[in-house]
GUDO-910176 format. One record per residue (C-alpha): x, y, z; chain; residue in one letter; residue number from 1. Coordinates in steps of 0.02 Angstrom, whole numbers, plus 50000, padded with zeros to 5 digits. Layout:
GUDO-910176
<x->X | y->Y | z->Z | chain->A | resn->a | resi->NUM> .
...
This chain:
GUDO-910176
<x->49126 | y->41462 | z->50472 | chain->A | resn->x | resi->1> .
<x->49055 | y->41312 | z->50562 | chain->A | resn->x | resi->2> .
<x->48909 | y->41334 | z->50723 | chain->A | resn->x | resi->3> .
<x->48810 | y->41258 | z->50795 | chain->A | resn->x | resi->4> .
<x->48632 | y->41350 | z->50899 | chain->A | resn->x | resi->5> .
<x->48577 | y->41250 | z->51050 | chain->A | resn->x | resi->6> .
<x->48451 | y->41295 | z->51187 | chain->A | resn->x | resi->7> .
<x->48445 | y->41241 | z->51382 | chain->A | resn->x | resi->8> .
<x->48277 | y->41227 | z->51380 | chain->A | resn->x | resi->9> .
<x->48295 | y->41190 | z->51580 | chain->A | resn->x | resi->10> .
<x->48384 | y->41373 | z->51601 | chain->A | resn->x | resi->11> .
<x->48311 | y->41446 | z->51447 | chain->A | resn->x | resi->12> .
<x->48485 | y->41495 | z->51384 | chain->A | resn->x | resi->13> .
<x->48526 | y->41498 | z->51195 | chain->A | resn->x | resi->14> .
<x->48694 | y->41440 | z->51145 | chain->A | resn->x | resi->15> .
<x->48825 | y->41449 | z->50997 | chain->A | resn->x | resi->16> .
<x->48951 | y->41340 | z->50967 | chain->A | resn->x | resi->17> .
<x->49083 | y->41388 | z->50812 | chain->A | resn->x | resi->18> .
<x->49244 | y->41308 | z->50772 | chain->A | resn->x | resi->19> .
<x->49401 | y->41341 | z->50857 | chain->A | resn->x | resi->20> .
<x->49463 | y->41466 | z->50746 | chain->A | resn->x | resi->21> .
<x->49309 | y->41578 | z->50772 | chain->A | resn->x | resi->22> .
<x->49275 | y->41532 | z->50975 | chain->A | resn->x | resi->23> .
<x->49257 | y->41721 | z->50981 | chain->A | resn->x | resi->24> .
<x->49119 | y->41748 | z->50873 | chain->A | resn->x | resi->25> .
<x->49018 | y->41630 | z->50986 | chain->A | resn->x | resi->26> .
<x->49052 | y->41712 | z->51144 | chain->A | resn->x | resi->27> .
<x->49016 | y->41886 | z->51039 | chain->A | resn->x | resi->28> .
<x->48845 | y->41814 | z->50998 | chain->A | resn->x | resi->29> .
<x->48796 | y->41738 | z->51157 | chain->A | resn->x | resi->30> .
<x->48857 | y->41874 | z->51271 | chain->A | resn->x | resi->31> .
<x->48848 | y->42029 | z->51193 | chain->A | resn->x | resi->32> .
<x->48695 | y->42006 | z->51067 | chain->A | resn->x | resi->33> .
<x->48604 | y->41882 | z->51158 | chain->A | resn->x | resi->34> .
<x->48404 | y->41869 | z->51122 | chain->A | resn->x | resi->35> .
<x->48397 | y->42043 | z->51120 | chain->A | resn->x | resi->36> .
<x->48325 | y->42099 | z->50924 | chain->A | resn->x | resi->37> .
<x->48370 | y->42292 | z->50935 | chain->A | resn->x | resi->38> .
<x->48554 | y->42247 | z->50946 | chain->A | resn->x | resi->39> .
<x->48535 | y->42131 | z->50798 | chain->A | resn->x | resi->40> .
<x->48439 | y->42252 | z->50686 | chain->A | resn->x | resi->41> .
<x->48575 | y->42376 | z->50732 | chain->A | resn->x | resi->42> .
<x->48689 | y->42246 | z->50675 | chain->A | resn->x | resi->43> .
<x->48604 | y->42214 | z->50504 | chain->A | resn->x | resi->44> .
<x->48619 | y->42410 | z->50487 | chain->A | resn->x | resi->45> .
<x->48783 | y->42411 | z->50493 | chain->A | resn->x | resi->46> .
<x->48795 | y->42257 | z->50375 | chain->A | resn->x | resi->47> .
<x->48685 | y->42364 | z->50251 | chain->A | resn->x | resi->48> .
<x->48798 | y->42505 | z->50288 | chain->A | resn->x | resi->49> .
<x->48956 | y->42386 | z->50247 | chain->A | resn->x | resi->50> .
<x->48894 | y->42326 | z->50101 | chain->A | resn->x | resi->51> .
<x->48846 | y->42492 | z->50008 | chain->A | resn->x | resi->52> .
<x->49014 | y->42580 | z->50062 | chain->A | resn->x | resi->53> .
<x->49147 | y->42445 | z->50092 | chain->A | resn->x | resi->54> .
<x->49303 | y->42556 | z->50113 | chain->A | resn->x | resi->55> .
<x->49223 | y->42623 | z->50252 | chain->A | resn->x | resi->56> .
<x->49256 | y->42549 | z->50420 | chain->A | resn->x | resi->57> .
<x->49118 | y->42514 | z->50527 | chain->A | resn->x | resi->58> .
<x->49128 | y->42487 | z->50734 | chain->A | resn->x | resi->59> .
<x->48997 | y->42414 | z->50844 | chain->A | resn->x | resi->60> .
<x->49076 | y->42398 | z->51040 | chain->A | resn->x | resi->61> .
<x->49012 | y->42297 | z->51161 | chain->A | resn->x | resi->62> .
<x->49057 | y->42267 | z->51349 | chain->A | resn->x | resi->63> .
<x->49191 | y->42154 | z->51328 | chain->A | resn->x | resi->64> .
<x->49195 | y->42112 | z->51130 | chain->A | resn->x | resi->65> .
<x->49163 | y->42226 | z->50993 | chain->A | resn->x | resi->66> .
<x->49155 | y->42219 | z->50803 | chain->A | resn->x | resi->67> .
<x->49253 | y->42288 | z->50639 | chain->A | resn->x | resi->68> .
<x->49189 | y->42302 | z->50478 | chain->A | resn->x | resi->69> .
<x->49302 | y->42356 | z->50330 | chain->A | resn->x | resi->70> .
<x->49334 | y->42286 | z->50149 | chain->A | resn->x | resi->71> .
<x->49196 | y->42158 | z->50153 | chain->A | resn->x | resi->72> .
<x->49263 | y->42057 | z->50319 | chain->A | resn->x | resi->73> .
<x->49220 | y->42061 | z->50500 | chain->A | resn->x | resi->74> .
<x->49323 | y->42060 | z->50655 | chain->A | resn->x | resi->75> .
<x->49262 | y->41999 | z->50811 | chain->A | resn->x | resi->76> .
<x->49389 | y->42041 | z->50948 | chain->A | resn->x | resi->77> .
<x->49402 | y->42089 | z->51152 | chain->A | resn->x | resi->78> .
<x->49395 | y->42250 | z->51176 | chain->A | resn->x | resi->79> .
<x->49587 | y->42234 | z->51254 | chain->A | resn->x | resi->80> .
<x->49653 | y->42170 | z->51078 | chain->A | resn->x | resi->81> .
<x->49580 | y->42306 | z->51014 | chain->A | resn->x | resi->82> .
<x->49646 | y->42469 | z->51152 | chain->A | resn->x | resi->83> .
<x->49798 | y->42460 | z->51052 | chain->A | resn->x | resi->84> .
<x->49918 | y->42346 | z->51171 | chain->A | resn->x | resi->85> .
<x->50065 | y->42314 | z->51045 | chain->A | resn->x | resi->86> .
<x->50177 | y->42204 | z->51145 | chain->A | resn->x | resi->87> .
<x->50275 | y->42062 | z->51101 | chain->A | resn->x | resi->88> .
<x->50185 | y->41897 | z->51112 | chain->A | resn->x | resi->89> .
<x->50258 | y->41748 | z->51143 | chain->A | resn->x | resi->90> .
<x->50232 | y->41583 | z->51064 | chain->A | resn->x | resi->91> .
<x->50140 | y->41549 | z->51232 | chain->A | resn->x | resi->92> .
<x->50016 | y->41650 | z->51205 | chain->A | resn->x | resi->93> .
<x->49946 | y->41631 | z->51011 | chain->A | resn->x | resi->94> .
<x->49823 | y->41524 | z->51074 | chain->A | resn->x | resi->95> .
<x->49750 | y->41653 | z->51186 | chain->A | resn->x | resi->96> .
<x->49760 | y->41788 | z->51031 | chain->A | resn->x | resi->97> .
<x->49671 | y->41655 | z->50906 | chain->A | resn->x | resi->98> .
<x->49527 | y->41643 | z->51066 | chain->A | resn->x | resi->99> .
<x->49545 | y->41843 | z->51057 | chain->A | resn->x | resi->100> .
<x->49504 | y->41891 | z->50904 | chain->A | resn->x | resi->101> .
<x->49427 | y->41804 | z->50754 | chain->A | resn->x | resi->102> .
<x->49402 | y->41871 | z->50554 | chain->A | resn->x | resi->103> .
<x->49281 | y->41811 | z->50441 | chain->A | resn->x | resi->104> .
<x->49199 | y->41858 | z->50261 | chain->A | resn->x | resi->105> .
<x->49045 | y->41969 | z->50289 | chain->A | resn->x | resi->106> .
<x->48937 | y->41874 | z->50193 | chain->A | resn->x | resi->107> .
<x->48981 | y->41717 | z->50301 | chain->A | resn->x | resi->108> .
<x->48936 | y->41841 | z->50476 | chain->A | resn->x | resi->109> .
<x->48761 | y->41895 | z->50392 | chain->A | resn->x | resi->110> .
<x->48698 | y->41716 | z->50378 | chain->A | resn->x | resi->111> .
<x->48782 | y->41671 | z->50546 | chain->A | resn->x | resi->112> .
<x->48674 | y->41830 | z->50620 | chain->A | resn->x | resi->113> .
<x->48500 | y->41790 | z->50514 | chain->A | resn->x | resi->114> .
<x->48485 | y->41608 | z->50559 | chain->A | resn->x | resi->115> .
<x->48519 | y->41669 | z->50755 | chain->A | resn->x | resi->116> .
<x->48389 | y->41776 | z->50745 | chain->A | resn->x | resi->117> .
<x->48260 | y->41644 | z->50654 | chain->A | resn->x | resi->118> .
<x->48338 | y->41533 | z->50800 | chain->A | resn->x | resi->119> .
<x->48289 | y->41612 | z->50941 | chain->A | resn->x | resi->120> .
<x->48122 | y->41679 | z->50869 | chain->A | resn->x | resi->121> .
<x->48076 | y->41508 | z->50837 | chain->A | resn->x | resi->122> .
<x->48118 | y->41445 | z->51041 | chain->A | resn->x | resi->123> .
């Protein structure tokens, strides 16, 4: 997974910019996690948690976006992908679902969620 951390120093706003494929996880990290280290200790619990018992699947829910951890991946999705709506989607509207909902290896999210937190401890 690709990012990039930036800061508005101006506004004081941190920033995360990830490929195209995992938009999601961005958005996840800015708006839901934020600066805010409880949420991202939390996190690295459920990581731990992940790692020691990986059948298990783990859930941390946010406002809008929330996470799944099972079998040694992550999914970062809106919470409306994941209430269960099972219609039929149209070509039209894959894009929208990639934006929706992103999966990556959990080893690949731990690093992404460390060098955040060195990121915004060092700014």
């Amino acid at each position: 997974m690709e990012f990039e951390f930036t800061k508005n120093t101006l506004l004081g706003e941190y920033q995360v910019k990830c490929s195209m494929e995992h938009q999601i996880v961005g958005r996840w990290l800015q708006e839901e996690i934020g600066r805010d280290c409880t949420k991202i200790d939390h996190i690295f619990q459920l990581i731990e948690q992940a790692h020691q018992y990986p059948a298990n699947e783990l859930k941390w829910s946010g406002k809008e976006i929330s996470l799944l951890l099972c079998d040694s991946e992550v999914t970062v999705q809106e919470n409306t992908m994941m209430a269960g709506f099972e219609e039929d989607i149209d070509s039209e509207f894959s894009l929208y679902e990639s934006e929706s909902s992103a999966q990556c290896g959990l080893e690949d999210f731990e690093s992404l969620l460390e060098q955040w937190k060195t990121f915004i401890a060092r700014y």
